[in-house]
C-alpha atoms as one frame of an Amber mdcrd trajectory, in Angstrom:
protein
 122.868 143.336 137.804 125.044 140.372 138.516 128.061 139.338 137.169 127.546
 136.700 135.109 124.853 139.303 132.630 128.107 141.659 133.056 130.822 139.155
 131.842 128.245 137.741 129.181 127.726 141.613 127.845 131.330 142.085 127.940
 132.166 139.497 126.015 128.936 140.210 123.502 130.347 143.838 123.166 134.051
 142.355 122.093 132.724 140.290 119.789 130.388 142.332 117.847 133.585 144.969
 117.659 136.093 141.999 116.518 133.861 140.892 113.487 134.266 143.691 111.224
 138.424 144.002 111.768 138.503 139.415 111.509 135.736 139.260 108.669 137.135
 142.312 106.344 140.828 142.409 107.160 142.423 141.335 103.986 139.785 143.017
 101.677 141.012 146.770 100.210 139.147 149.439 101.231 137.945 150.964  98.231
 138.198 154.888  98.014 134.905 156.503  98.077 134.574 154.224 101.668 137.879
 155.602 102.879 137.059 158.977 101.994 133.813 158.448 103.889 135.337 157.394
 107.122 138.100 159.873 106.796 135.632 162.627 107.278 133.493 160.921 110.490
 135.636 163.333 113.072 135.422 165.775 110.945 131.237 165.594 111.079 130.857
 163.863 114.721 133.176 166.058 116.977 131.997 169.214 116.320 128.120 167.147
 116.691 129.588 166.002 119.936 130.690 169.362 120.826 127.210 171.115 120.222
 125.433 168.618 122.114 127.680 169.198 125.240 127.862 172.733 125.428 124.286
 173.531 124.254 122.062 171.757 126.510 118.129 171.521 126.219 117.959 173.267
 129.299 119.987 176.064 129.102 119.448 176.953 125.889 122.175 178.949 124.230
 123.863 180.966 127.517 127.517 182.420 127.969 128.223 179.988 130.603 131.817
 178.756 131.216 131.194 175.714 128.589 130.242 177.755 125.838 133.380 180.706
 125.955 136.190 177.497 125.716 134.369 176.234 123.051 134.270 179.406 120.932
 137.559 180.351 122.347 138.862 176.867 120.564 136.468 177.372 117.819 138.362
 180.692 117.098 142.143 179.498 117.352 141.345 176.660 114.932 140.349 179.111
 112.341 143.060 181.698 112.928 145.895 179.239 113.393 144.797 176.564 110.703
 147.265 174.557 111.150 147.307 170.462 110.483 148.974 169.771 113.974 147.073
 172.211 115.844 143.907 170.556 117.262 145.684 168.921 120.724 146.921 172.823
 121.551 143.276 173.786 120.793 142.310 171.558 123.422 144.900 172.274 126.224
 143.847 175.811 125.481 140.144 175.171 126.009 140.912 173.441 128.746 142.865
 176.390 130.583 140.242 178.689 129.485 137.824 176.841 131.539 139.683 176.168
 134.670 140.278 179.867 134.740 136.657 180.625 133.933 136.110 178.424 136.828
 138.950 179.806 139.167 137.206 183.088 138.660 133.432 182.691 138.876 133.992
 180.471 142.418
């Protein structure tokens, strides 16, 4: 690829993101669309999630991405707390380095 097709896609991407904040900037939102994309996390990460510790080709094994996950999965519901989520993560992410420290 050179670089002028990578500058030119660049600046295509930037543009396609800008015209939705320049076009619809001063418009309200109205509710049942702010409702809507207040609950896209809530239906894409855990999607996300699934996707990347279930693959196709392991099928549904206790490997050391699945035990963080449920490990997380767990302390969310226990804990339930609004603020909660970036502990969930440094917790899932300690659970796997030691998973990993102790299956090498």
């Amino acid at each position: 690829m050179s670089w002028p097709v990578l500058i030119a896609l660049a600046i295509g991407t930037l543009a396609l993101k800008a015209i939705g904040p320049l076009l619809f900037a001063a418009r309200p939102v109205p509710p049942w669309l702010a409702e809507t994309v207040s609950a896209l996390p809530l239906a894409i990460f855990p999607a996300l999630v699934a996707s990347a510790t279930l693959s196709p080709s392991s099928g549904m094994s206790l490997d050391e991405n699945l035990i963080p996950a449920a490990v997380v999965l767990v302390l969310l519901l226990l804990v339930r707390r609004k603020n909660m989520f970036g502990a969930a993560m440094i917790v899932g992410a300690a659970v796997t380095a030691l998973i990993r420290f102790l299956t090498s």
